[in-house]
N, CA and C of each residue as an Amber inpcrd file, in Angstrom:
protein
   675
   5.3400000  13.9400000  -9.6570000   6.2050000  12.7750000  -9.5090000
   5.6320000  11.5920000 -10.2810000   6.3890000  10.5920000 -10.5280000
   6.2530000   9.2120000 -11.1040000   6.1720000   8.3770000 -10.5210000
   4.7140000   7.6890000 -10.5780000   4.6090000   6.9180000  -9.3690000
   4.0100000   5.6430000  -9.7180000   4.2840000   4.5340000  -9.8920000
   4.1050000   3.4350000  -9.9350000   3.3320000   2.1480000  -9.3350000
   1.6080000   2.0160000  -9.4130000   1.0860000   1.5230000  -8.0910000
   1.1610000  -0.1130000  -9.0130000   1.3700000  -0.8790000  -7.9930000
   1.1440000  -2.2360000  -8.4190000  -0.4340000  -2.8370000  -7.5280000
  -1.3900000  -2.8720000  -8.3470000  -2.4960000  -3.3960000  -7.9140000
  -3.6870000  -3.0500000  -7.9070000  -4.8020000  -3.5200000  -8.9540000
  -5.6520000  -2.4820000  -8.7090000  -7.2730000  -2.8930000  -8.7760000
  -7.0500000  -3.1030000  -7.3710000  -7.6690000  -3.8680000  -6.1410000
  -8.1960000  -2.1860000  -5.8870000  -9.2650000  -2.2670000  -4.5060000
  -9.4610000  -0.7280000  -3.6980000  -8.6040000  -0.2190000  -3.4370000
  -7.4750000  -0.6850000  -2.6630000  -6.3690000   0.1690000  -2.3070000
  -5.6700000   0.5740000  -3.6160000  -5.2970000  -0.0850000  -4.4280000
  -4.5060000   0.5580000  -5.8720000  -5.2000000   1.5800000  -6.1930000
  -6.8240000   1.4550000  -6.3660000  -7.1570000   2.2870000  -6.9400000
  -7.1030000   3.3060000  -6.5540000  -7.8330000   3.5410000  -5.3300000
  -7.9840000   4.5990000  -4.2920000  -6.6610000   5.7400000  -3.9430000
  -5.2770000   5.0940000  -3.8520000  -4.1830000   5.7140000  -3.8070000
  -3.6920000   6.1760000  -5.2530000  -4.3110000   5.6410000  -6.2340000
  -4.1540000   5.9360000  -7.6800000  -4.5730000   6.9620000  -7.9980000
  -6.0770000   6.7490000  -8.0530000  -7.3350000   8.0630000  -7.8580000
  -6.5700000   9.5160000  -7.0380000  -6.0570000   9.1210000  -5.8880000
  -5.5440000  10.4120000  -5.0330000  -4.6940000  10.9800000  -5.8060000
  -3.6120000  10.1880000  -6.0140000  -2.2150000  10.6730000  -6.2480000
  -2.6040000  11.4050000  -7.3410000  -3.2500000  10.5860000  -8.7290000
  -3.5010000  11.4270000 -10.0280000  -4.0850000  13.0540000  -9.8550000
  -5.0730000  12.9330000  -8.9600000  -5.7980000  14.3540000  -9.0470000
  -5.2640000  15.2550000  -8.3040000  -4.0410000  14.7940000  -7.8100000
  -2.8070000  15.7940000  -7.0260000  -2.1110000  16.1660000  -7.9870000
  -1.8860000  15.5940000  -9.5200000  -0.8640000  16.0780000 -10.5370000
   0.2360000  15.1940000 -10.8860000  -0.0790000  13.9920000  -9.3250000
   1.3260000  12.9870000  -9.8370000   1.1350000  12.1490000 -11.2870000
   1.8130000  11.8190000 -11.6540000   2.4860000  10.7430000 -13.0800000
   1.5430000   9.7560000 -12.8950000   0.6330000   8.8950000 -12.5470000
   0.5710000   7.6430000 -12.3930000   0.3120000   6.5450000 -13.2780000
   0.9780000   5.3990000 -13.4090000   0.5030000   4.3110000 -13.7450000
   0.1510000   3.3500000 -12.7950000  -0.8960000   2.4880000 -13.3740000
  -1.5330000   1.2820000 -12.6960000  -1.1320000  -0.2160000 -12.8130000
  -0.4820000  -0.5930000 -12.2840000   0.2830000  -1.8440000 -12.8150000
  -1.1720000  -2.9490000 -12.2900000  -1.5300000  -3.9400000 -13.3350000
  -2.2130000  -5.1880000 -13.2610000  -2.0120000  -6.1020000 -13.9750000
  -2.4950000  -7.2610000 -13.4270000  -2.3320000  -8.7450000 -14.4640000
  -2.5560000  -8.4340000 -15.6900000  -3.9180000  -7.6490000 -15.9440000
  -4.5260000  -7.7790000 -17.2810000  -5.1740000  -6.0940000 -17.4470000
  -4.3750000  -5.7230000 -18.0250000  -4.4330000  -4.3360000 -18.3220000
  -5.3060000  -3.8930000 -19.5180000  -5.4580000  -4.3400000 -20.2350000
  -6.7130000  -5.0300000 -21.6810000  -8.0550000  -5.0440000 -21.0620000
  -8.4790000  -5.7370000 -20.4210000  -9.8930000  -6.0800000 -19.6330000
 -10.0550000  -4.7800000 -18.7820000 -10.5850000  -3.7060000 -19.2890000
 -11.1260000  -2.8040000 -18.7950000 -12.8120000  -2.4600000 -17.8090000
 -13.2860000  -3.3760000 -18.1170000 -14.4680000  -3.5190000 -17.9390000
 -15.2030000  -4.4580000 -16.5120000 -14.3150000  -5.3300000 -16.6460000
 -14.4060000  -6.1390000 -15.4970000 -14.2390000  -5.7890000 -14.2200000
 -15.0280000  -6.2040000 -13.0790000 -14.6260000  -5.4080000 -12.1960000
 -13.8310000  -5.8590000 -10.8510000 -13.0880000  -5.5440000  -9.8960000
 -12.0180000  -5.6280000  -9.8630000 -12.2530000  -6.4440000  -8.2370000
 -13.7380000  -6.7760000  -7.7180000 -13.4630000  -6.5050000  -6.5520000
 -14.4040000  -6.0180000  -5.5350000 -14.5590000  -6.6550000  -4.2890000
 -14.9700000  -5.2950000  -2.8900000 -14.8410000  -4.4840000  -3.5740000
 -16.1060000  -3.2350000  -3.5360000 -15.7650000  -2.1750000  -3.3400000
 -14.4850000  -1.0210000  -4.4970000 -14.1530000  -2.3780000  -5.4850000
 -13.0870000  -1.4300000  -6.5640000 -14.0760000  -1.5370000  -7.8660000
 -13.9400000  -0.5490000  -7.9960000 -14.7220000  -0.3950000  -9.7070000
 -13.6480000  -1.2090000 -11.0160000 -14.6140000  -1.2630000 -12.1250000
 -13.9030000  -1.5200000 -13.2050000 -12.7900000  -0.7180000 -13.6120000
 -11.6280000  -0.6790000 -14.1310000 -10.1770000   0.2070000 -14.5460000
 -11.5060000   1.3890000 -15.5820000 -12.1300000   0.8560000 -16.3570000
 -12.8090000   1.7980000 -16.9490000 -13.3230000   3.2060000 -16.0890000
 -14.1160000   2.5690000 -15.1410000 -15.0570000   3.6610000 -14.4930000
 -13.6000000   4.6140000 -13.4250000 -12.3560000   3.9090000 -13.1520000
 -11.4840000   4.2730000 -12.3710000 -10.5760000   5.3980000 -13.3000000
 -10.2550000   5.0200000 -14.6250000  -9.9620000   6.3080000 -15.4610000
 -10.8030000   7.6770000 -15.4140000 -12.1320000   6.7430000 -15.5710000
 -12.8110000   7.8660000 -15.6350000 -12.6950000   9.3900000 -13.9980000
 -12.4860000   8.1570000 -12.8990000 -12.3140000   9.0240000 -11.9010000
 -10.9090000   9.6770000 -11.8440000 -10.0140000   8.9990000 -11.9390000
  -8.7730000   9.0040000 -12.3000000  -8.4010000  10.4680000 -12.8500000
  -8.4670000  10.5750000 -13.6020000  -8.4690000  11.5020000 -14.7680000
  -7.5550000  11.3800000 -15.5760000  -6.6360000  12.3480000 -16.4350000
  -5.4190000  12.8570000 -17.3210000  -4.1180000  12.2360000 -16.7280000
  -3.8080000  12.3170000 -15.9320000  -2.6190000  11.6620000 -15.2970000
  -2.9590000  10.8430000 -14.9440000  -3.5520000   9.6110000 -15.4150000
  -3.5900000   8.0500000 -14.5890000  -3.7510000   7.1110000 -15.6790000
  -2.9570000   6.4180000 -16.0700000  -3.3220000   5.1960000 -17.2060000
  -3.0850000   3.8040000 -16.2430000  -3.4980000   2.7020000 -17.2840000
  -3.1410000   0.9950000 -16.5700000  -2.4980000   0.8140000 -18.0100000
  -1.5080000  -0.6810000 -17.1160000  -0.3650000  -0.9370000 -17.8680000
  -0.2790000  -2.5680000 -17.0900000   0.9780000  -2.9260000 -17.4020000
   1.4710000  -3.7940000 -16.6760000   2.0570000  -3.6270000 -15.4010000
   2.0920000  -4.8200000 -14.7510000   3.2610000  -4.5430000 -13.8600000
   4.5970000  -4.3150000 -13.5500000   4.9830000  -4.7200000 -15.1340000
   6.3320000  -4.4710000 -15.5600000   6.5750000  -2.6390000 -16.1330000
   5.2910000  -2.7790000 -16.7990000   5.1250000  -1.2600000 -17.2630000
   5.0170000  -0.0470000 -15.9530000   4.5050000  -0.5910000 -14.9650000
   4.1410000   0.0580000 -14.3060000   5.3760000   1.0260000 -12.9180000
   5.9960000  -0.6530000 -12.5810000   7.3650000  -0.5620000 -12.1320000
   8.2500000   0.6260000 -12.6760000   8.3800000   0.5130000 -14.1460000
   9.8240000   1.1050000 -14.5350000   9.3740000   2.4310000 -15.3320000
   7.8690000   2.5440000 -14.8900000   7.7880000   3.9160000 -14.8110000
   7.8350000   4.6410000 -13.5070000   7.7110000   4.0330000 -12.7170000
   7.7660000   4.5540000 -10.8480000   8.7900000   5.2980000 -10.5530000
   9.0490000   6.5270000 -10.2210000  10.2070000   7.0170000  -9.5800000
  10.0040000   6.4620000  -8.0980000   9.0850000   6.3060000  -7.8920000
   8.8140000   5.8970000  -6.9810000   7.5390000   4.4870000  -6.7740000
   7.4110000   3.0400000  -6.1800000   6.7880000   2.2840000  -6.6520000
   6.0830000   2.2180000  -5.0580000   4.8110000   1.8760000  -5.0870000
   3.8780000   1.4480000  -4.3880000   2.8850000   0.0540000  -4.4160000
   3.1530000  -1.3400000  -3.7830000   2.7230000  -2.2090000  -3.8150000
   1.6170000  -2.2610000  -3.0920000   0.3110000  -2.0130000  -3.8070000
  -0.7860000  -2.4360000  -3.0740000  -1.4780000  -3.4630000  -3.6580000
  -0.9770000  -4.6960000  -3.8100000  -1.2870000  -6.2780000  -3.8280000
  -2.2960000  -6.6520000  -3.0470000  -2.6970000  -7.1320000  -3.1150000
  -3.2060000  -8.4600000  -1.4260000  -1.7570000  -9.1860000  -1.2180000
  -1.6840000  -9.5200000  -0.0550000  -0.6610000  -9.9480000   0.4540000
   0.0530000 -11.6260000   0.0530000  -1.2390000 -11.8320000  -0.3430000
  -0.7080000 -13.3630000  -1.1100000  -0.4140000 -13.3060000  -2.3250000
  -0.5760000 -12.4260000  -3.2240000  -0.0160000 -11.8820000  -4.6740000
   1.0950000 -11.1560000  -4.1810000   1.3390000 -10.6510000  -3.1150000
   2.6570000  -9.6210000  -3.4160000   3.4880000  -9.5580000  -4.0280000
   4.3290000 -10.8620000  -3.5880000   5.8480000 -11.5360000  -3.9480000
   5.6180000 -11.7840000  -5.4200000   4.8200000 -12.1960000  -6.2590000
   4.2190000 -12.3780000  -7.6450000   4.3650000 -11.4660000  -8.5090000
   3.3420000 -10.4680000  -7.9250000   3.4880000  -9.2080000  -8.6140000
   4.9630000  -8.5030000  -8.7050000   5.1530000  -8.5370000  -7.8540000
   6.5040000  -7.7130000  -7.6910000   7.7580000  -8.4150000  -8.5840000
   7.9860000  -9.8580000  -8.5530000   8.4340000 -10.4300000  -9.7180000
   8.1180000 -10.4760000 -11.1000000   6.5920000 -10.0440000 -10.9810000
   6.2520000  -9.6290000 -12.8570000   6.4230000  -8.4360000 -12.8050000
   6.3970000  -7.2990000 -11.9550000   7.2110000  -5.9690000 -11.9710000
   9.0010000  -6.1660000 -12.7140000   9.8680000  -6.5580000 -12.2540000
  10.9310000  -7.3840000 -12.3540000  11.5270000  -6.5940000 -11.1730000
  12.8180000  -7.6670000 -11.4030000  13.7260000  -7.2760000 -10.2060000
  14.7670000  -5.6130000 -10.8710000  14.7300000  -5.5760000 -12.1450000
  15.4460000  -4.6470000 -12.3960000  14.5540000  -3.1800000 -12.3840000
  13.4140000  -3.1950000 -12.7620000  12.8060000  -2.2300000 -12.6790000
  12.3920000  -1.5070000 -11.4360000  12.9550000  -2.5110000 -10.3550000
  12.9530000  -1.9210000  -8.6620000  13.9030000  -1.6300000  -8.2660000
  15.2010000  -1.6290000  -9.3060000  16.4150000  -1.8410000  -8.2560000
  16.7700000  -0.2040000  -7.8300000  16.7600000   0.1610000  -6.6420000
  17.4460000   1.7730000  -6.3090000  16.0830000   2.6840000  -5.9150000
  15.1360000   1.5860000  -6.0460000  13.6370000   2.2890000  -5.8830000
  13.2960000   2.0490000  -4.6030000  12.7130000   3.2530000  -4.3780000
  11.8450000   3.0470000  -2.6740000  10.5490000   2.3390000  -3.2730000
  10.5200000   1.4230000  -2.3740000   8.9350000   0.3430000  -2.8260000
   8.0950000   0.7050000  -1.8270000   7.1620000   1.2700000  -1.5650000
   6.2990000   1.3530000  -0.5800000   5.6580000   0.3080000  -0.4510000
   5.3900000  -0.4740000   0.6320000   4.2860000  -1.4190000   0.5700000
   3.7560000  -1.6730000   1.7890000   2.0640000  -1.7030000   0.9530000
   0.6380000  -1.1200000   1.8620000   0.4950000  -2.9160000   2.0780000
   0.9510000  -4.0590000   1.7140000  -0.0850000  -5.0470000   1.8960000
  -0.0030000  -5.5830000   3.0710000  -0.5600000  -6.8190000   3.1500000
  -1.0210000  -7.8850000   4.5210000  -1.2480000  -9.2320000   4.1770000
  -0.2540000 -10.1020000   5.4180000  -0.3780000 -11.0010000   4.6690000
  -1.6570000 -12.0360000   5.3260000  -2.6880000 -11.4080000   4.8050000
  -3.9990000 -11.8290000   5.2440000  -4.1200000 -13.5620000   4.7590000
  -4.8370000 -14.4370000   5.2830000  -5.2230000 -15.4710000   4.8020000
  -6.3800000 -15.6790000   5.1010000  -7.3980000 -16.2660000   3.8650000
  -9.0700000 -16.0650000   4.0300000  -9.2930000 -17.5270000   3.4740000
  -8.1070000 -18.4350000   3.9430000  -8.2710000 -19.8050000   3.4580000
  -9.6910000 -20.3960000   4.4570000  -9.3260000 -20.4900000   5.6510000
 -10.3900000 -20.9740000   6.6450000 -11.9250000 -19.4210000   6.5500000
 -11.9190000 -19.1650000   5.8170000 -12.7430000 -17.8950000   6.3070000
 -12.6500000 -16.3290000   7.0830000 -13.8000000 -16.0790000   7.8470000
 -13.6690000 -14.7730000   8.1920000 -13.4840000 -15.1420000  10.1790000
 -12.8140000 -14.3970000  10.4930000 -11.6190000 -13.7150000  10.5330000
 -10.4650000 -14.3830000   9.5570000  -9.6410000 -13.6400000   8.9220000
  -8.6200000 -14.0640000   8.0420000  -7.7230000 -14.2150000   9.3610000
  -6.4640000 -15.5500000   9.3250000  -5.1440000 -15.4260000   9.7310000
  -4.3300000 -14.6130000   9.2800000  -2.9390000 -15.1010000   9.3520000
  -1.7980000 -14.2670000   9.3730000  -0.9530000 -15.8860000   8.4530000
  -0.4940000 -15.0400000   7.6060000  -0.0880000 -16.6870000   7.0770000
   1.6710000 -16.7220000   7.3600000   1.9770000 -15.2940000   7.9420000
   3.5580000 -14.9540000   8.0500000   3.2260000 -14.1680000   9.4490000
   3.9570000 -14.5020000  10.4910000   4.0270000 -13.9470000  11.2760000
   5.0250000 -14.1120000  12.9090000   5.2640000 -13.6730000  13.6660000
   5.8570000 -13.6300000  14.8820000   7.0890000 -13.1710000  14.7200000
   8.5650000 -14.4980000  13.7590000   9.3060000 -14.6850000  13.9300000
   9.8770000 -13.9000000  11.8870000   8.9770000 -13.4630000  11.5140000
   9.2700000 -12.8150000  10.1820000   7.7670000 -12.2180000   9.4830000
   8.1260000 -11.4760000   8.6210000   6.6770000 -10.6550000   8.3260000
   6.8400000 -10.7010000   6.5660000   5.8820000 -10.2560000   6.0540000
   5.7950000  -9.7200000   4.6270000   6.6290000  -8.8830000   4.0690000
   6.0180000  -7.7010000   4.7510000   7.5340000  -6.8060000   4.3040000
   8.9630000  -7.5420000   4.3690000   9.4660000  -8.1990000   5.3670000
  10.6060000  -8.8160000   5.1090000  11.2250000 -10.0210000   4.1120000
   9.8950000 -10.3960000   3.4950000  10.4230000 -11.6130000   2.4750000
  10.2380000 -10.7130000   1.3230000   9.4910000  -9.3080000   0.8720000
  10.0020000  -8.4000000   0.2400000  10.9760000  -7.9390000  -0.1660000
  11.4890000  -7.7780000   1.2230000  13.1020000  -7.1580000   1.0240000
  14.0330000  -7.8750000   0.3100000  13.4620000  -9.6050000   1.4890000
  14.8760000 -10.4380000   0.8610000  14.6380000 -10.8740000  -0.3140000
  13.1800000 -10.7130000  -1.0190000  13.6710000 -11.0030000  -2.6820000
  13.8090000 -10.4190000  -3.1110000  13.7410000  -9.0150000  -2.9070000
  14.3370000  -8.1970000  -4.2820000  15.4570000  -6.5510000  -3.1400000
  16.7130000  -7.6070000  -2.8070000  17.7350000  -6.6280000  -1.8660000
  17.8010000  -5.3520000  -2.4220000  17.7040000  -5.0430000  -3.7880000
  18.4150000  -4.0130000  -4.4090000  17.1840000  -2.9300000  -4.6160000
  16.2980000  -2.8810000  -4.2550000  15.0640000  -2.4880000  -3.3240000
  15.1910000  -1.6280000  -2.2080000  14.7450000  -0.7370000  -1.9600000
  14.7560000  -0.0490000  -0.6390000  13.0030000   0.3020000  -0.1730000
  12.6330000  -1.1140000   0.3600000  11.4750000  -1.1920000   0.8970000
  11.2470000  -0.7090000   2.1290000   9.5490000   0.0740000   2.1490000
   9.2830000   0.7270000   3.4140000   7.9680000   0.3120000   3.7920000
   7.7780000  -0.1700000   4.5240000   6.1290000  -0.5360000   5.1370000
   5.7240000   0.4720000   5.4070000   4.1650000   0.7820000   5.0590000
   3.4270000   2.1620000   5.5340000   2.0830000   2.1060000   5.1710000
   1.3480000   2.5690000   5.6790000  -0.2450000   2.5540000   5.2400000
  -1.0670000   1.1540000   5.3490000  -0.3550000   0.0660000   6.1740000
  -1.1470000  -0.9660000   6.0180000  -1.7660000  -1.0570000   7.6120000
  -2.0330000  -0.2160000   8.1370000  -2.4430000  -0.5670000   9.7570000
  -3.9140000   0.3330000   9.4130000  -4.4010000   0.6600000   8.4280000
  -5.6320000   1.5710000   8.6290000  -6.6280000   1.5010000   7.1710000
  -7.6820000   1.6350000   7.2840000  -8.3460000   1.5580000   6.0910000
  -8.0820000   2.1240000   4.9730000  -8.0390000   1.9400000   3.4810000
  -7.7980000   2.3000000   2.7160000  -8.2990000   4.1650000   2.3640000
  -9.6110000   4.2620000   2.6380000  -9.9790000   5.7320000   2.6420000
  -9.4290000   7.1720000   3.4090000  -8.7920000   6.3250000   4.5410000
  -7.9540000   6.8550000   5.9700000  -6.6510000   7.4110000   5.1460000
  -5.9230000   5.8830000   4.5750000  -4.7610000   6.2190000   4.1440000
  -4.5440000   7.5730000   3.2540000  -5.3710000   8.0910000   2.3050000
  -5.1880000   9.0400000   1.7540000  -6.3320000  10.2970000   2.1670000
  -6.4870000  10.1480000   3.3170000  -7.1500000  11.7800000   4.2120000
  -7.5810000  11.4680000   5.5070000  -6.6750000  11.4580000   5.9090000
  -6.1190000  10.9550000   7.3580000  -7.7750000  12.2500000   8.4460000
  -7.6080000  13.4710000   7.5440000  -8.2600000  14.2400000   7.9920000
  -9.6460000  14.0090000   8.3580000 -10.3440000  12.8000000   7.6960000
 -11.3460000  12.7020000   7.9330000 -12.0420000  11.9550000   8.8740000
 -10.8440000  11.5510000   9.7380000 -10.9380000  11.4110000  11.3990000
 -10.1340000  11.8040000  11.9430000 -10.8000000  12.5750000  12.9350000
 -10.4870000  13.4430000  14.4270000  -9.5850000  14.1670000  14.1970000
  -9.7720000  14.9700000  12.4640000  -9.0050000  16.2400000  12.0760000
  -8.1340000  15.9490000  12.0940000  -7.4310000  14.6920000  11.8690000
  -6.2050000  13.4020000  11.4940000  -5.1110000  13.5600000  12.6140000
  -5.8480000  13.5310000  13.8020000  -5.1660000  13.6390000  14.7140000
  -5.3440000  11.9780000  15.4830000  -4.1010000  11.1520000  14.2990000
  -4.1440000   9.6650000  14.7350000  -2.5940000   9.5520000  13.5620000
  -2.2310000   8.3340000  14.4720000  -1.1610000   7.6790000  13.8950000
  -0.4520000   6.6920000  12.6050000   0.6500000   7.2390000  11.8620000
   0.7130000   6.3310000  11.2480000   2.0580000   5.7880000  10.9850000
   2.4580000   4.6280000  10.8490000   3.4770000   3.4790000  11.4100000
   4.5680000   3.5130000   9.7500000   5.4260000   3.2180000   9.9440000
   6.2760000   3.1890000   8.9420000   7.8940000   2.4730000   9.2540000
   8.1170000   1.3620000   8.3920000   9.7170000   1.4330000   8.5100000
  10.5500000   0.3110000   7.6410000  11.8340000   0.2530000   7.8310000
  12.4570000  -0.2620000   6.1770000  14.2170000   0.0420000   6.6900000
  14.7030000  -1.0440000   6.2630000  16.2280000  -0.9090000   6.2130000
  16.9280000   0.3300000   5.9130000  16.0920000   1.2460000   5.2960000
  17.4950000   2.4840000   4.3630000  16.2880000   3.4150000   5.2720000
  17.3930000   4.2000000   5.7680000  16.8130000   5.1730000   6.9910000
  16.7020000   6.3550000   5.7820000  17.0100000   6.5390000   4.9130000
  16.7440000   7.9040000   3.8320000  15.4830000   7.3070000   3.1750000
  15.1820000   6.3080000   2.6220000  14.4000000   5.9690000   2.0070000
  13.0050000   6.1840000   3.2320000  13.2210000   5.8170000   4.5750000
  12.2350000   5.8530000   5.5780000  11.6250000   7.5000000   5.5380000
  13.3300000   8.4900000   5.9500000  12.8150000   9.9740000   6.1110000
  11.8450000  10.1650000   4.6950000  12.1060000   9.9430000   3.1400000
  11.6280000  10.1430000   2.2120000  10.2160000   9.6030000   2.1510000
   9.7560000   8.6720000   2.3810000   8.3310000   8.0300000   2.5470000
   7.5410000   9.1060000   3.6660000   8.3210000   9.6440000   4.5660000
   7.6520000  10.1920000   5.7860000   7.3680000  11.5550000   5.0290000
   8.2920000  12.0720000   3.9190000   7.8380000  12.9520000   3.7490000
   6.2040000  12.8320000   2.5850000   6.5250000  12.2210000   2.0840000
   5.6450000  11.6480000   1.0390000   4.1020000  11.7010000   1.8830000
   4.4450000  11.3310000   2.5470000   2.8350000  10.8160000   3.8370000
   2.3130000  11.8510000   3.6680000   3.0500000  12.6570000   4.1600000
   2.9970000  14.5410000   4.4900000   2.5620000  15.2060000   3.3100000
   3.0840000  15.2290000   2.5680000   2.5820000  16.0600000   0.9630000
   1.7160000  15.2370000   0.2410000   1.5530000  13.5210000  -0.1220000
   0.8970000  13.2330000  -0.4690000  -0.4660000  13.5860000   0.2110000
  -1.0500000  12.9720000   1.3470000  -2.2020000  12.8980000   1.9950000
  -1.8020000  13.6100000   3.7330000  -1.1970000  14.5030000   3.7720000
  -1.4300000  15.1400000   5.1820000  -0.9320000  14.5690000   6.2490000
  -0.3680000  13.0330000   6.4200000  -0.1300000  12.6960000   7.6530000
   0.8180000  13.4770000   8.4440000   0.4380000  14.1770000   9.2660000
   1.0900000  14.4040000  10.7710000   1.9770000  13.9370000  12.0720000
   1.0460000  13.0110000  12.4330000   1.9430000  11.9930000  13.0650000
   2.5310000  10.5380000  12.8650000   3.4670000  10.7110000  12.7350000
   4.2650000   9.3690000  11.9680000   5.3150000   8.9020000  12.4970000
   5.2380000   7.6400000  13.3760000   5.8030000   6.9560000  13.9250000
   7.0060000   6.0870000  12.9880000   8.4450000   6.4930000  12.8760000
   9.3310000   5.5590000  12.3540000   9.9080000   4.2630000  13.3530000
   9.9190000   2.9500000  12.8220000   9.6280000   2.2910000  13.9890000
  11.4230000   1.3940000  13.9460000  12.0220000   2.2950000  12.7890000
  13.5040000   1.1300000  12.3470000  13.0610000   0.7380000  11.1320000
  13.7870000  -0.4220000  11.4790000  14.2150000  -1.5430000  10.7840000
  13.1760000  -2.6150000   9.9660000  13.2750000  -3.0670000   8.6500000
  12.0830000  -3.5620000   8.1420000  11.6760000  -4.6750000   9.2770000
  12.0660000  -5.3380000  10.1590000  11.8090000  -6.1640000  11.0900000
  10.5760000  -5.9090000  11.3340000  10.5870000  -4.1860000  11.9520000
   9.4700000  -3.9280000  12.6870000   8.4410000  -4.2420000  11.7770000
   7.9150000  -4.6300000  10.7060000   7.2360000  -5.0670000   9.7840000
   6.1370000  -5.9670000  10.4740000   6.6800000  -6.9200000  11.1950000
   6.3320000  -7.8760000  11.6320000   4.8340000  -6.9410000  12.8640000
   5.6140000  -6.3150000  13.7580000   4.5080000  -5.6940000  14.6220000
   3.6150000  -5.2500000  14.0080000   3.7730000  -4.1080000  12.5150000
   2.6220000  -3.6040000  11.9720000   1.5590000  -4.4670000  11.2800000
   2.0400000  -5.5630000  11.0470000   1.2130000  -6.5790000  10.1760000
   0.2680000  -7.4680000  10.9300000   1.2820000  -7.2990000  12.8080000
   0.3940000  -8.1050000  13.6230000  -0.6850000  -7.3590000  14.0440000
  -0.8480000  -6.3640000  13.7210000  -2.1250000  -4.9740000  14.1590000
  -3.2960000  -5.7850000  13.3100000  -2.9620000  -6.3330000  12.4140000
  -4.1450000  -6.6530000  11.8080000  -5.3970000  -7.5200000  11.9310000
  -4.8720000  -8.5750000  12.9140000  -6.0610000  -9.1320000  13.6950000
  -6.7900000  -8.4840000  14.2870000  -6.2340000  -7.3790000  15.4890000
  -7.0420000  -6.4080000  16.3370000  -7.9700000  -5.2020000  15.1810000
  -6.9390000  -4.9220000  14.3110000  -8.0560000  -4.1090000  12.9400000
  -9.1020000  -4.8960000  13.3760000  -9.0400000  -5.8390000  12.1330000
 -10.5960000  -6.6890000  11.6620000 -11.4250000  -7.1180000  13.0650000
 -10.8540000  -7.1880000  13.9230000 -11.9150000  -7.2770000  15.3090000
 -12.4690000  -6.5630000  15.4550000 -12.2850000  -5.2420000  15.7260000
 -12.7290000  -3.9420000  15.9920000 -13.4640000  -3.1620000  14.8810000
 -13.2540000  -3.5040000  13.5880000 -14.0990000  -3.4320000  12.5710000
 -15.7630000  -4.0240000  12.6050000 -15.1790000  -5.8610000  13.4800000
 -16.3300000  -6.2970000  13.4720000 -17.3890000  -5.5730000  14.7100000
 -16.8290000  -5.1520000  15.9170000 -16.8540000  -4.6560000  17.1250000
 -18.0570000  -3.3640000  16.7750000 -17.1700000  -2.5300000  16.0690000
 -17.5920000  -0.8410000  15.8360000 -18.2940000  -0.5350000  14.3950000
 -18.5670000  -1.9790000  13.4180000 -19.1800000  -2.1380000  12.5720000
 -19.0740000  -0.9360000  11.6050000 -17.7710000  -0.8860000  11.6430000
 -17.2330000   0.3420000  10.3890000 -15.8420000   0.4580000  10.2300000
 -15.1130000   0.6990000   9.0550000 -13.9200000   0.3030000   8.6230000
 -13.2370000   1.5450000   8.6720000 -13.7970000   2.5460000   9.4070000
 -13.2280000   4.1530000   9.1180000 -12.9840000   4.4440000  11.0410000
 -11.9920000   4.0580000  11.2010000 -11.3580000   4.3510000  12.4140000
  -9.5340000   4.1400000  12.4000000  -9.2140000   4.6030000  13.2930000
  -7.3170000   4.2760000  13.5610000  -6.5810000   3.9680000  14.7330000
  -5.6520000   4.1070000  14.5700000  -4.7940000   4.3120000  16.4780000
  -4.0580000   5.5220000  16.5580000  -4.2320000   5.8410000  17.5700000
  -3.6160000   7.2160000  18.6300000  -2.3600000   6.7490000  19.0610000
  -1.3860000   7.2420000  19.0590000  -0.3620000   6.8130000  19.9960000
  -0.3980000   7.9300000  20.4480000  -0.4900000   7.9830000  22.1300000
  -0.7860000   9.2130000  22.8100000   0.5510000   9.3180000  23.7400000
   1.5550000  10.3520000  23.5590000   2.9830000   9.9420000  24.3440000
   2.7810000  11.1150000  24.7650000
């Protein structure tokens, strides 16, 4: 498949890295696709050393480039670039596309613990939607660490939960399957409507607590019914 990541931050990469050495299409959408060398970040290597992991199926491009090669597009931004990126993606190169999007709309203005700079009464995913309608956006993968997201297996034999949801109920079943063939997820909670956006994004305070708590970023949630 053709898959389109916007961001390439750890999470871009990391879901980049996966997808490629599965056989998918990928491009890497970034600001500056030229500057190979520089490095990107926490924990993200330079685009150089990331080809190199990458392999044959993975180049960087733009974000425009990156978009309207996507059969499918994946926004893994930071949450305060989202809306940005996704406009230097353009609005036409998304239109009819399932957008996956992993971000958060973290704020690290005051420091550590980050706020929530969108929250209660509207979420990220939803000012997603409403800028680019012709979009069929799905929230997914943003309630758990980036390494989790693509091998769920490597806790408790991936017997833990993962959250998903978005206005176009086909576009939702289609992401759910994606979970499944991309990286194994099992249990997968569809929660509706991009609304529910708002609950998954509010998980993220209790994340980073419990990160600080259990002093490791490789844990999840159970929904035990």
């Amino acid at each position: 498949m053709k898959i389109g990541i916007l961001g390439s931050g750890m999470v871009g990469q990391n879901l980049g890295a996966a997808l490629a050495r599965a056989g998918h299409d990928i491009v890497l959408g970034t600001r500056t696709p030229d500057d190979l060398d520089r490095e990107r970040g926490r924990s993200a290597k330079s685009l150089r050393a990331w080809l190199d992991q990458a392999g044959t199926h993975a180049r960087v491009a733009t974000f425009a480039e990156a978009a309207t090669h996507g059969d499918v597009v994946v926004n893994a931004t930071s949450g305060a670039g989202a809306l940005e990126a996704l406009r230097l993606a353009g609005e036409d190169s998304l239109r009819g596309k399932v957008v996956i999007d992993t971000s958060n709309p973290l704020d690290f203005s005051r420091g550590m613990p980050p706020t929530l700079s969108v929250c209660n009464n509207d979420s990220l995913g939803e000012r997603i939607q409403r800028a680019f309608p012709s979009a069929r956006v799905v929230k997914t993968l943003n309630t758990t660490n980036t390494l989790v997201m693509t091998d769920p297996a490597r806790l408790a034999g991936g017997e833990h939960t993962m959250f998903l949801c978005g206005n176009d109920a086909d576009a939702r079943r289609s992401v759910a399957n994606y979970l499944n063939e991309w990286f194994g997820w099992s249990d997968i909670i569809d929660l509706g409507d991009i609304t529910n956006a708002r609950g998954m994004e509010m998980v993220l305070p209790l994340w980073i607590r419990l990160m600080g708590v259990l002093g490791t970023p490789m844990f999840n949630f159970r929904i035990v019914r």
